[in-house]
N, C-alpha and C positions, 0 to 999 in steps of 0.2 A: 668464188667471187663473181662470178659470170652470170649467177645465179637471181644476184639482188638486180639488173635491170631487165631480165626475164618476167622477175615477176611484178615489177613497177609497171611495164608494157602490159602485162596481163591484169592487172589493176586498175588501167585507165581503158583498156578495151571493154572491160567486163562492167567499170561506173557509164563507160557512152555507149552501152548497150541498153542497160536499165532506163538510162534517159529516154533513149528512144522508145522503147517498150513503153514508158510510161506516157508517153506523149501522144504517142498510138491507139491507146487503150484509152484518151481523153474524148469518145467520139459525141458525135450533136445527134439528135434522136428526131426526128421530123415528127409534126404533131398525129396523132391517130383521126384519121377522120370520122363522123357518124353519117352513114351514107343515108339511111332509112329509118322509118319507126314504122313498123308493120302489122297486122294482127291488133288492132285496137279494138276491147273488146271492155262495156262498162260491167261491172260489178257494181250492183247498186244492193248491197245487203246496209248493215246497220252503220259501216263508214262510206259513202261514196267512192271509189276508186275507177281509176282506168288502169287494166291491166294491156302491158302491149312488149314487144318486143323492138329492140335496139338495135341494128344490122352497123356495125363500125368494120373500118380497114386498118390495121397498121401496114404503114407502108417501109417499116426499119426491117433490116437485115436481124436481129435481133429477137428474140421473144420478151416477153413481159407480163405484168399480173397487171389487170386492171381494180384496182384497188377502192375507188369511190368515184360515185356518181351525186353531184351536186346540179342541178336544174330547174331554172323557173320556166313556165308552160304559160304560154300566151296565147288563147284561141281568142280569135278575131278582135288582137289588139287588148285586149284585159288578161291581167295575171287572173290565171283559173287553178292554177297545181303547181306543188314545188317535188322534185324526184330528189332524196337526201336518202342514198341507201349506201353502205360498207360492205364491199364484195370481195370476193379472190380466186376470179378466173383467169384462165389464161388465157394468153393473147399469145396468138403464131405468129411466127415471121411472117413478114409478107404476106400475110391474108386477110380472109373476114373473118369476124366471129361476130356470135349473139348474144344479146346479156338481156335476157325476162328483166322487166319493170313495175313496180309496183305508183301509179301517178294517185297521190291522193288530192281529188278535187277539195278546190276552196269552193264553197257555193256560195259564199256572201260575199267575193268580191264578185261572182259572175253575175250573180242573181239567178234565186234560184230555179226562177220560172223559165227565163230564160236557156238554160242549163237542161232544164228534160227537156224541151220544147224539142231543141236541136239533137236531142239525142233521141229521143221520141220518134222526129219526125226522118232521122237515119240522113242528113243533108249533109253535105262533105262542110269539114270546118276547116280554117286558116289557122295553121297551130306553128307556132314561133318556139322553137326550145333554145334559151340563151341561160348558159353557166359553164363548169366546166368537171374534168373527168384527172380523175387522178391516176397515174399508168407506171406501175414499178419497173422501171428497166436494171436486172443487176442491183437490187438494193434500193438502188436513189430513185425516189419518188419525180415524176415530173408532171408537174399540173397543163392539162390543154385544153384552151378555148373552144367552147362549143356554142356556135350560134346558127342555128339551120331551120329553113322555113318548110311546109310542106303542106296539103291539102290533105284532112284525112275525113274518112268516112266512119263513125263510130257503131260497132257492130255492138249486140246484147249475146 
């Protein structure tokens, strides 16, 4: 008989442990930053491209797959390229990694003369990249803002 509040006691330790556990395990994910865009280099075969490299931080305790890159590319103020690529690398805790880019140029909104001109003449451009990145933590997808400005130099 001693038995049945033994394990009522043990039934209500054992439901506000789970609680807790679950509560704990509800954590907030800080967003991943994109520190650099490096290595810009044109490819100008029969699509126009900018091939270049992505340098980001996650700064979570946590690892993650970064899952899709969505971006519009604005040199000197005019949408020029949109980055829409489906990835699945991994993302370390706490660190940097690097994700290659495939930027395919718009040349009719830049215009197109204008567009070798600058890339011709190798002048640093004002490139604006605003959209965002999609970063799996554990399953759940969590979408993060990307809007970072930079000067870059386009190499051939």
């Amino acid at each position: 008989m001693k038995i049945i509040p033994v394990l009522r006691s043990l039934k209500l330790s054992l439901t506000l442990f789970l609680v807790a556990l679950l509560l704990s395990s509800c954590a907030t994910y800080e967003a991943v930053e994109l520190r650099q865009i490096k290595s810009v280099v044109a490819d100008v075969s029969d699509h126009p491209m900018l091939k270049a490299e992505a340098l980001f931080y996650n700064p979570n305790k946590q690892q993650g797959k970064l899952k899709s890159i969505h971006v519009d590319v604005y040199v000197e103020g005019k949408k020029a390229a949109t980055i829409d690529q489906r990835l699945k690398i991994k993302v370390p805790a706490k660190g940097e990694f690097s994700v290659p880019l495939e930027i395919k140029l718009n040349l009719k909104e830049q215009g197109l003369m204008n567009t070798v001109l600058s890339v011709l003449g190798a002048k640093k451009m004002k490139m604006h990249y605003k959209g965002y990145v999609v970063v799996g933590y554990h399953g759940l997808p969590v979408r993060v803002a990307v809007d970072h400005e930079e000067s870059v130099r386009i190499k051939f």
